[in-house]
NULUMRO-896048 format. One record per residue (C-alpha): x, y, z; residue in three letters. Coordinates in steps of 0.5 Angstrom, whole numbers, plus 2048, in hexadecimal, padded with zeros to 3 digits. Layout:
% residues N
XYZALA;...
END
This chain:
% residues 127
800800800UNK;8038077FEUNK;80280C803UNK;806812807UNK;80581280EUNK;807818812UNK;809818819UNK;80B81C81FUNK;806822820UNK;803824826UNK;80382A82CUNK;80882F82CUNK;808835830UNK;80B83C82CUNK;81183C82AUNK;81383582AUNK;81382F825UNK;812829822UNK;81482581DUNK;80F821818UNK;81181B814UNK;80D81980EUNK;80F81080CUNK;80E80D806UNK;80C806806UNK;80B8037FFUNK;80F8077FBUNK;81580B7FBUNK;8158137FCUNK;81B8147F8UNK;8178157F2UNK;8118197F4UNK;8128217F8UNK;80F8227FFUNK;80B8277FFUNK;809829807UNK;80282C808UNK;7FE82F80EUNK;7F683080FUNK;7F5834815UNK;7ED833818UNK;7E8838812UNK;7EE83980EUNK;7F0837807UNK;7F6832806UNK;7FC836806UNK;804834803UNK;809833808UNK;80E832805UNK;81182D7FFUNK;8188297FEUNK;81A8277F7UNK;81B81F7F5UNK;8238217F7UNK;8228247FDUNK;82682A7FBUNK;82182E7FAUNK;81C8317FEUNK;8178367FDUNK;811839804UNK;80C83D805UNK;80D844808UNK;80984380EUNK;80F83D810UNK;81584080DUNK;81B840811UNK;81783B817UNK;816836812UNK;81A83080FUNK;81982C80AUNK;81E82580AUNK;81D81E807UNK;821818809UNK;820813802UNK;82480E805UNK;81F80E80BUNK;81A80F806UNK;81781480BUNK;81881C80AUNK;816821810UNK;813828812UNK;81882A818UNK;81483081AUNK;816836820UNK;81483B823UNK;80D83A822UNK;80883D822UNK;80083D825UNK;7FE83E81DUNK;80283881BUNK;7FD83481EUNK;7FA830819UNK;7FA829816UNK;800827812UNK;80082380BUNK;805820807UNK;80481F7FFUNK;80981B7FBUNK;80981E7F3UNK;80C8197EFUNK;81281C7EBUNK;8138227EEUNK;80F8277EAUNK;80A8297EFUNK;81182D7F2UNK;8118327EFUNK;8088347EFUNK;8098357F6UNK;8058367FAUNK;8008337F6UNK;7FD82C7F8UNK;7FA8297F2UNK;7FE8247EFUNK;8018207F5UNK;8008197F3UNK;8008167FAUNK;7FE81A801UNK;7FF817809UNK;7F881880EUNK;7FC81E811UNK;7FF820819UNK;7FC82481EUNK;80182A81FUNK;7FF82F825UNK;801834827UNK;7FF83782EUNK;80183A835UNK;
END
């Protein structure tokens, strides 16, 4: 079965972090780039972040710049959203999306067109 499975939410008070996995099972990610979204609860899904086939390259939405980082482990088959400093606005549910062939890159921060996505992990953050 293919799926991608995120790992790694849960509560945080501001100004701290956390680090959320996502795994592939089934299929190998060095094909395909992540993509990260988050739907906070009444908003639409917004990009994150996204990270090219290599892993050399990687693109964020303002809202993260600088917080954020994007990385994959391919021999892992596993990339990861190390996030710091966090703030209440970045809570939300946190999606991972695999794109074959890496294309989906450079239409950042579009998410059509992502061929598998996992079922999401919680990321709140609060005092």
């Amino acid at each position: 079965q293919l799926q991608l499975v995120e790992s790694g939410g849960g509560w945080v008070q501001p100004g701290g972090s956390l680090r959320v996995s996502c795994a592939a099972s089934g299929f190998t990610l060095d094909e395909y780039a992540i993509g990260w979204f988050r739907q906070a609860p009444g908003k639409e899904r917004e990009g994150v972040s996204c990270i090219s086939m290599s892993g050399y390259s990687s693109t964020y939405a303002d809202a993260v710049k600088g917080r954020f980082t994007i990385s994959r482990d391919n021999a892992k088959n596993t990339v990861y959203l190390q996030m710091n400093n966090l703030k209440p606005e970045d809570t939300a549910v946190y999606y991972c999306a695999a794109d074959l062939h890496g294309m989906q890159y450079f239409n950042f921060p579009d998410s059509a067109g992502y061929e598998y996505w996992g079922q999401g992990t919680q990321v709140t953050v609060s005092s």
